[in-house]
N, C-alpha and C positions, 0 to 999 in steps of 0.2 A: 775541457773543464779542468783546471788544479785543483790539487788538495791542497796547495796551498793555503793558509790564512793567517793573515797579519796578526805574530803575538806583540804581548807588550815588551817594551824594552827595560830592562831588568840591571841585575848588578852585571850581566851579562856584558851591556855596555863599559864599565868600568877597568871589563879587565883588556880591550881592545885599543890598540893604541891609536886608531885613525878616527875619527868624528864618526859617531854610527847615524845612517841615514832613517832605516827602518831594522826592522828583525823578524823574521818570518818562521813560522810552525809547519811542517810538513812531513808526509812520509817519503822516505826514498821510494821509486821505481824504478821498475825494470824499464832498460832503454839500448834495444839490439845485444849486444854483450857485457853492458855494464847498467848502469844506473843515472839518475839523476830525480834532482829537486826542482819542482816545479816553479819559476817565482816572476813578476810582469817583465815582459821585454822592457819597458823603460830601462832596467838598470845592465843592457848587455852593455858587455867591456870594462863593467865597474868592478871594484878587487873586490872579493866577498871572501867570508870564513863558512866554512861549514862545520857546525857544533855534530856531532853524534852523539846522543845517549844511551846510557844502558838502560833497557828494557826493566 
């Protein structure tokens, strides 16, 4: 199961310079010695950004 979940797309989109498809809300996890964002296979191979927030 993902913690993934579909956020809305915001000015977030605005400041990207490629056509944003979807945008997604999640926590990082652990994943063997690093991490990762959970998000649907549909989009393997596609160029993504990953946004970090400060807590």
């Amino acid at each position: 199961m993902s913690m993934t979940k579909k956020a809305e797309i915001s000015e977030i989109e605005n400041k990207i310079p490629e056509e944003v498809e979807e945008v997604y809300e999640g926590k990082v996890t652990a994943f063997g010695t690093g991490a990762k964002v959970g998000v649907p296979k549909k989009h393997l191979g596609k160029k993504t950004y990953i946004i970090v927030c400060k807590d």
